[in-house]
C-alpha positions, 0 to 999 in steps of 0.5 A, spaced: 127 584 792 128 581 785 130 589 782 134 589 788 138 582 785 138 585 778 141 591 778 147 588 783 150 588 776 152 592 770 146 591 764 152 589 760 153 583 765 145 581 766 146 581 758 151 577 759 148 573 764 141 573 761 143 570 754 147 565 757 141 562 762 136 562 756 141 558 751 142 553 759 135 553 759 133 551 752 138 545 752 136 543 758 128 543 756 131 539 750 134 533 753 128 533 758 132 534 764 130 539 770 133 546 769 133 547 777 136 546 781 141 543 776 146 536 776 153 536 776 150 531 769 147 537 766 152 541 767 156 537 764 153 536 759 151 543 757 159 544 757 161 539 751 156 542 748 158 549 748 165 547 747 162 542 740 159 548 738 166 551 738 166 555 744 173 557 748 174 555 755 173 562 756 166 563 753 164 557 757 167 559 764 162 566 762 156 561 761 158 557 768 157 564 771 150 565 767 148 559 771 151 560 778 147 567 777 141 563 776 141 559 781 143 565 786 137 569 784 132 563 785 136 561 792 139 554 789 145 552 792 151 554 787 153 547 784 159 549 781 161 550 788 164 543 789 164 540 783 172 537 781 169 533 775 165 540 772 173 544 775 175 539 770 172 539 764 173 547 763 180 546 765 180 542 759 176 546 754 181 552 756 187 548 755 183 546 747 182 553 746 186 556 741 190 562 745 186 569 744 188 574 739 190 580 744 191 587 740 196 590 741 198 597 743 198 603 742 205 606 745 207 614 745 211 613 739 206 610 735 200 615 738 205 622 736 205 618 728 198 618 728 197 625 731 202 627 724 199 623 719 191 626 723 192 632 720 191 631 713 184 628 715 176 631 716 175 633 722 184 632 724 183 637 731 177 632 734 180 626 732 187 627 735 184 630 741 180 624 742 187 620 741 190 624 746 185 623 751 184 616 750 191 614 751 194 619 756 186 618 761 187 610 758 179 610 757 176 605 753 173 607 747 165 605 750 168 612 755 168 617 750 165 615 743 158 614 742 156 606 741 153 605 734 146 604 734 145 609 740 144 615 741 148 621 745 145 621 752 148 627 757 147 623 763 151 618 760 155 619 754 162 625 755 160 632 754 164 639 754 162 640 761 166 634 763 172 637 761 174 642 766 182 646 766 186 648 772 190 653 768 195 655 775 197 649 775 197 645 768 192 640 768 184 638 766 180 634 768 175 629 765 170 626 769 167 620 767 159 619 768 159 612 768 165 607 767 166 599 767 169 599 773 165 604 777 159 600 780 155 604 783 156 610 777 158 615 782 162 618 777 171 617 776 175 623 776 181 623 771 187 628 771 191 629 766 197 633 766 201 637 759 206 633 756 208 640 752 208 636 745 204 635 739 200 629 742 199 633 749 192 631 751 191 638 754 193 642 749 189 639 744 182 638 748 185 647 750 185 648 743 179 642 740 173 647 745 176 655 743 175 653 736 167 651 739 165 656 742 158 656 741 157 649 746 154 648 751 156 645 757 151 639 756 152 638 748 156 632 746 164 633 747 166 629 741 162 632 734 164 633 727 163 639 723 156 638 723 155 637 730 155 628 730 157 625 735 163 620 735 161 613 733 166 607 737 166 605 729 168 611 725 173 612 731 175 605 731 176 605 722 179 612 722 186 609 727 185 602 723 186 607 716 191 611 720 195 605 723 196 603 715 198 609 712 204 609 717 206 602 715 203 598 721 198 592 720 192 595 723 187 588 723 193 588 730 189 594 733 183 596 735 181 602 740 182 599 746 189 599 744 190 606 747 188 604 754 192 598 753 199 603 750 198 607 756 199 602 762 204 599 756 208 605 755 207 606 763 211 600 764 216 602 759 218 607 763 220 605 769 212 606 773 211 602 779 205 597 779 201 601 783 203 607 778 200 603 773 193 601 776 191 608 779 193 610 771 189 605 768 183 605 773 184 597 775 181 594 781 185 594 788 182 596 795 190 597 796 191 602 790 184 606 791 187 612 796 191 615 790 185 615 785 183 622 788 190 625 788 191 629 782 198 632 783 201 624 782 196 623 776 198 629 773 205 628 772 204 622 768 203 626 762 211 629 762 213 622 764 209 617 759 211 623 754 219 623 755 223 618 750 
């Protein structure tokens, strides 16, 4: 039963969670106070202290979940459920907090600047391809670089058969193994038409994998000239590099950028919402059907691409 409960989230999620309850145990055990079930009191208590330390409204509604989740596990009733003065106190913690420093995005037009200014660097060909395919698939960098401190993992990580083309009809194929939103890690799908333009995420994966011939299907997707996978970090500092040769402020930018210049560039264009939601991978029940309809997905690259 209790593996059963553990695994009914990501392992990014009970990570999450399991920090948040140890920090609500150890303060609790400090004031000598019962840890379960909790007291609107304690609860309240845990909140001014988390929010003395400097915490946001946001970082504290995380460590609120924490200890629903705690409580579910060990069949309590959830006593945040009902509690107006807990409601409250967030809601001012929240309107305290300094407004979150978002990134921006990376647009078409700045992607297709840096495509230009990749040439001039080692191992050009990887990286405009994993820039391509990181805007016109609006992937997360977790989805197609290695984590650091991690090793590549083929049942978890991109690999080069994950990546397959339909010639007749002009598009690729990208299959995700695992992704944030895929909860039971069946495996996502993605399609991504030609743009026929020197930032074409087809064109570049076509022409990145006939100057690798030796791969196999299971070898890490991205590597360098010596066969080293892509790390999120050598990525995220080489568009940071990239950004500030073509004049832009790169502490603005990080490799979510891309996902977010896609649905950004989407919206530029004249996308409908629900358009957007199939490109990024959104959660919507009303939206779902199309996530399996490449011949809507693969127009998406000629469309983002026209300006």
């Amino acid at each position: 039963m209790n593996h059963l409960m553990c695994n009914a989230h990501k392992a990014s999620t009970r990570a999450t969670y399991t920090s948040a309850q140890r920090k609500f145990v150890e303060f609790i055990n400090s004031l000598g106070m019962v840890v379960l079930p909790a007291t609107e009191y304690s609860i309240l208590l845990f909140i001014a202290f988390l929010y003395l330390k400097g915490l946001k409204g946001s970082s504290i509604r995380v460590y609120l979940s924490g200890i629903r989740n705690l409580h579910i596990k060990f069949g309590y009733q959830n006593p945040l459920e009902n509690s107006p003065r807990i409601k409250l106190a967030v809601r001012g913690a929240l309107a305290l907090s300094t407004p979150p420093n978002r990134m921006k995005p990376i647009t078409y037009k700045i992607l297709y600047k840096l495509i230009e200014y990749c040439s001039r660097f080692e191992n050009s060909l990887m990286l405009q391809t994993a820039m391509a395919l990181a805007f016109f698939g609006c992937l997360r960098a977790a989805e197609f670089c290695i984590p650091d401190g991690s090793c590549f993992d083929s049942d978890i990580n991109l690999c080069v058969g994950d990546i397959t083309f339909n010639y007749v009809a002009g598009y690729m194929v990208l299959y995700l193994k695992r992704s944030k939103t895929d909860m039971y890690n069946q495996g996502t799908k993605i399609y991504i038409g030609c743009s026929g333009t020197k930032a074409c995420a087809y064109c570049l994966m076509h022409q990145y994998l006939s100057m690798k011939p030796k791969l196999s299907n299971t070898d890490p997707l991205f590597t360098d000239k010596y066969g080293v996978p892509l790390k999120k970090s050598y990525f995220v500092n080489t568009i940071k590099l990239l950004l500030s040769l073509c004049g832009i402020d790169p502490q603005k930018y990080s490799g979510h950028s891309f996902r977010a210049g896609a649905s950004t560039t989407g919206g530029n264009r004249g996308f409908k919402k629900w358009e957007i939601k199939m490109l990024g991978r959104w959660k919507s029940e009303a939206y779902a059907c199309y996530l399996r309809n490449p011949k809507i997905a693969v127009n998406f690259a000629k469309k983002l691409a026209n300006f």
